[in-house]
C-alpha positions in Angstrom: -108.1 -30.3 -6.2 -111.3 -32.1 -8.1 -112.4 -35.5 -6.6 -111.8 -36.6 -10.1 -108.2 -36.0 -9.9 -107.3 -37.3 -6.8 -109.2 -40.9 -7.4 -106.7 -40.7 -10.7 -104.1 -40.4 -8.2 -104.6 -43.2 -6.0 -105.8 -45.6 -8.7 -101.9 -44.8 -10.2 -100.2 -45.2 -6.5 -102.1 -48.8 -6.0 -101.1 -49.8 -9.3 -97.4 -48.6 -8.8 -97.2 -51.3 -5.7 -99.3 -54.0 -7.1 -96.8 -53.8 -10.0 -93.7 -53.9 -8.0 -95.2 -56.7 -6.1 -95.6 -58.7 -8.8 -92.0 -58.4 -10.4 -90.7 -59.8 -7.1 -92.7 -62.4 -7.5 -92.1 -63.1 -10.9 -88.3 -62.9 -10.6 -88.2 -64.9 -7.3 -86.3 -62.3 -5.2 -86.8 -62.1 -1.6 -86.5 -59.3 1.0 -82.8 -59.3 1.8 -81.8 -61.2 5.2 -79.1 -60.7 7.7 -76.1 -63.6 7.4 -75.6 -65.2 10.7 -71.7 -66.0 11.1 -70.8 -69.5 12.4 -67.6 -69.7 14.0 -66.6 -73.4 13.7 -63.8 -74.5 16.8 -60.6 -75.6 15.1 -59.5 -79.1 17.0 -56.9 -79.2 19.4 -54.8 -81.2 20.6 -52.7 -80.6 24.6 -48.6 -80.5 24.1 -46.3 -80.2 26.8 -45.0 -76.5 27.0 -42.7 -73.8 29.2 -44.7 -71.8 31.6 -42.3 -69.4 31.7 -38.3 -67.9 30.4 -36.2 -71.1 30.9 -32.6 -70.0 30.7 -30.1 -72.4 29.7 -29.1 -74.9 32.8 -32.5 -74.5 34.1 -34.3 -77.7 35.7 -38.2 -78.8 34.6 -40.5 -79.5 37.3 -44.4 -79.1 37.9 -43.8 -75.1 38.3 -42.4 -74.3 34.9 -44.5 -77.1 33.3 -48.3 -77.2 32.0 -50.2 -78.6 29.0 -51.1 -76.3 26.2 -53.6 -76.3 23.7 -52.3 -76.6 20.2 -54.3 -76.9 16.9 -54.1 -80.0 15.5 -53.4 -79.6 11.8 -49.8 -77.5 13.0 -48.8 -80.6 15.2 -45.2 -81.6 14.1 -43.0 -84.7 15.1 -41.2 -84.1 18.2 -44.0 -82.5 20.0 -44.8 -84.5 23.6 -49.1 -84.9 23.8 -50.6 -85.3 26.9 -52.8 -88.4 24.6 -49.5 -90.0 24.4 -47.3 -89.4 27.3 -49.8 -88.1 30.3 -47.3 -88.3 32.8 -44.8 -86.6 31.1 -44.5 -83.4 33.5 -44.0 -86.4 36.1 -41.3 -88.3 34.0 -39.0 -84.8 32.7 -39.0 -83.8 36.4 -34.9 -82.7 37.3 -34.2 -82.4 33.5 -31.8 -79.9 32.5 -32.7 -77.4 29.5 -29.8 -77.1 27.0 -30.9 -74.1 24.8 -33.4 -71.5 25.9 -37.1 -71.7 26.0 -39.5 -69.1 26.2 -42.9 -68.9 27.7 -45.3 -71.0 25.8 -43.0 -72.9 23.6 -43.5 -76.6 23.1 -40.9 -78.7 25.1 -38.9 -80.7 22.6 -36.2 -83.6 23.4 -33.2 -81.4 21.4 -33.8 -78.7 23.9 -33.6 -80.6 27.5 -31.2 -83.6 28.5 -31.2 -86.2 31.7 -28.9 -84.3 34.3 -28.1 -87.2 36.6 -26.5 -84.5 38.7 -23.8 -83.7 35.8 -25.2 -80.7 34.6 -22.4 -79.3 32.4 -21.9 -82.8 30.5 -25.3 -82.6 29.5 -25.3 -78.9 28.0 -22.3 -80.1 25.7 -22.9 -81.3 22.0 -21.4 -84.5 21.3 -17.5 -84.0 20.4 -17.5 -80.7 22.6 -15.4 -80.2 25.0 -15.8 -77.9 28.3 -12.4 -75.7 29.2 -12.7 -73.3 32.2 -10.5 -70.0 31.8 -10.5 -67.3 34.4 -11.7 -63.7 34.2 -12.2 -60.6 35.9 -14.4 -57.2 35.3 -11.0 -56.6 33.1 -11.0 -59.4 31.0 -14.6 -60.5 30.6 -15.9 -57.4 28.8 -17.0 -55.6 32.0 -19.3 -58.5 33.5 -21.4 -58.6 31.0 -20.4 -62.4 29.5 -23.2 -64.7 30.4 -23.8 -68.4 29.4 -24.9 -68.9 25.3 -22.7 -65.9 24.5 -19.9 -65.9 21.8 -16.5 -64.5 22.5 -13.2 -63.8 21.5 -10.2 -65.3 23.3 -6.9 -63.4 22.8 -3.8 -63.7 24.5 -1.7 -61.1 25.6 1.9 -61.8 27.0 5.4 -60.3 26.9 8.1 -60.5 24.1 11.5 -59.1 23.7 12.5 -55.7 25.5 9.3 -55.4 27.5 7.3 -55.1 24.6 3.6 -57.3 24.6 2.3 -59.5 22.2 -1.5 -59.7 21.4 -2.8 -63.0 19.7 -6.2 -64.1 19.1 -6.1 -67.9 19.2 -9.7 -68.4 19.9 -12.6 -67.0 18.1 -16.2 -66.7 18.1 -16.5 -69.4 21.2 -19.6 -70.0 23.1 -19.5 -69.5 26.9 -21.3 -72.7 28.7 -21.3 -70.7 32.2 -20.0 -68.2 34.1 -19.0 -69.0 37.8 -20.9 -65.6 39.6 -20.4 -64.8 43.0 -21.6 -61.9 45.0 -19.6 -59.4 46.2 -20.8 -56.4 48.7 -18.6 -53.3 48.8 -18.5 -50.9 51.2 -20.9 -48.7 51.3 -23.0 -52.3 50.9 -24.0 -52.1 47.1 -23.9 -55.6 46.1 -22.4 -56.7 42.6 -21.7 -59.7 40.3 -18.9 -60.7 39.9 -17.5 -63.9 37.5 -14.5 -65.1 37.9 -14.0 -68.0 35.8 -15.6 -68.9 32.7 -16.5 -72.1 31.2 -16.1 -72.1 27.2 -17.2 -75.3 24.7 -14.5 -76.0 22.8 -13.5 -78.8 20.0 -10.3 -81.4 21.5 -7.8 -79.3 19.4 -9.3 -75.7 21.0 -9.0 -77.2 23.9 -5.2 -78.4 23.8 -4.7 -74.5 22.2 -6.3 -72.8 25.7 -4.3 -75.4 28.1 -1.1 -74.0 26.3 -2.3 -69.9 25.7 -3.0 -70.2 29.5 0.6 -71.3 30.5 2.2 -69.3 28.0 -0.1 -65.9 28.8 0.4 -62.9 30.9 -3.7 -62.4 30.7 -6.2 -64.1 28.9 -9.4 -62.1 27.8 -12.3 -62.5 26.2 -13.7 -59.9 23.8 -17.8 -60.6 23.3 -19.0 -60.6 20.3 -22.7 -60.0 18.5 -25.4 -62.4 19.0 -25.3 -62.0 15.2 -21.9 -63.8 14.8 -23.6 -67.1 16.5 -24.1 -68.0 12.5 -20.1 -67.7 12.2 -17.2 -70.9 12.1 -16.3 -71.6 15.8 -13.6 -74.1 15.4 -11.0 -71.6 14.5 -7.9 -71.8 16.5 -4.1 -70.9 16.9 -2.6 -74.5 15.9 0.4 -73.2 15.8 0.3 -72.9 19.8 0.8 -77.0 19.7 3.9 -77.3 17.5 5.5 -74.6 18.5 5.9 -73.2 14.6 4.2 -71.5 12.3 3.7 -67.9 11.3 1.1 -66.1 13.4 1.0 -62.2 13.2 0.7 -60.1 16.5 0.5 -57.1 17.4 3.7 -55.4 19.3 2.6 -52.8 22.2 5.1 -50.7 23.6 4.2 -48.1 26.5 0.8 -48.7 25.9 0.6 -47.8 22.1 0.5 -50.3 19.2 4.0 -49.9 17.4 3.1 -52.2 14.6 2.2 -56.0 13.8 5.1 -58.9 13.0 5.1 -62.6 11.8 5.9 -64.7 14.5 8.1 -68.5 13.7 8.3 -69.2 17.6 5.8 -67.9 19.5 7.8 -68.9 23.1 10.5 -66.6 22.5 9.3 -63.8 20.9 
């Protein structure tokens, strides 16, 4: 190539960049720069909270009790701060938890209630009543009824010509506690065993269960779906307490249902 030619060339290369050099300038554009994220610490605030499952009738002490950082903006009323009560894993000590808690939730006053040794008086809501019934593998659904489930209660007892009456006169119920005991058998496999049953109950269920109970042959209760919990629970046979009313049963005869009837007097059908 000429020397003529190639000094054309480089005169048109510097001119390219001084031109592009100016037009940044011009416009007042920069080389682009790399953003540096700032991560600004959202405020917190320490709230008393479960350090661990706490089943229902479970007692609070230094074990299952620690402060927990909580952002401040989602604090809510109810929530116990370390700012306001610092000794309160100290002063809720013994305490007795009335519905469950769950690792990491915030302790609130709805959810615990001061023992003073009578545990089952403070797991009852005001106007509740606690009624004790007693079951077996048979009649409470296979051991598997545990405190805070709902159940059925129905009573089965015998009519005219041998015949046996079933008649729910309890529904959807929530079971307080279940009296366990440990049984081995004999090959010394050890098993659960309840064998009686502690229900919460309105005054009138209550006066309804004292009467199924002398009037029954067997007493069992039928579990139902956590699902149901949403359900009425003061339902009851009424008609236990006046000894009237029309109730329909079912008849079973030699272990098969024969058919349902209206009952008037439920003593001596």
């Amino acid at each position: 190539m000429k020397p003529a030619r190639i000094l054309i060339l480089t005169v048109a290369v510097v001119a390219a960049g001084l031109a592009g050099v100016l037009a940044m300038r011009l416009s007042g554009t920069s080389a682009p720069q790399i953003a540096e994220t700032i991560i600004e610490k959202q405020p917190t605030i320490n709230v008393l909270a479960s350090a661990g499952n706490l089943p229902v009738g479970s007692r609070l002490n230094e074990e299952n009790l620690h402060w927990l950082a909580w952002p401040q903006d989602g604090m809510v009323e109810g929530l116990i701060t370390q700012a306001a009560r610092p000794d309160a894993v100290t002063e809720l000590n013994g305490m007795v938890v009335r519905l469950p808690m769950f690792d990491g939730e915030p302790v609130r006053a709805e959810k615990i209630a001061d023992a003073s040794n009578r545990i089952m008086s403070s797991l009852l809501p005001a106007g509740k009543r606690a009624v004790a019934t007693e079951i077996s593998v048979a009649t409470g659904a296979g051991g598997f009824v545990l405190p805070n489930d709902r159940v059925d209660v129905i009573m089965v007892r015998r009519g005219e010509e041998g015949r046996f009456l079933t008649e729910e006169v309890l529904t959807n119920i929530r079971v307080l506690a279940v009296d366990q005991q440990i049984q081995e058998s004999a090959d010394g496999q050890k098993t659960v065993l309840g064998t009686t049953a502690t229900l919460e109950l309105t005054p009138e269920q209550a006066k309804v269960i004292a009467v199924a109970q002398q009037m029954a042959d067997r007493l069992t209760l039928a579990l139902r779906s956590v699902a149901d919990a949403q359900e009425p629970d003061t339902i009851a046979a009424d008609y236990l307490l006046s000894g009237s009313g029309r109730a329909e049963v079912q008849v079973i005869k030699s272990g098969s249902i024969v058919g349902s009837q209206k009952s008037n007097d439920t003593h001596t059908q």
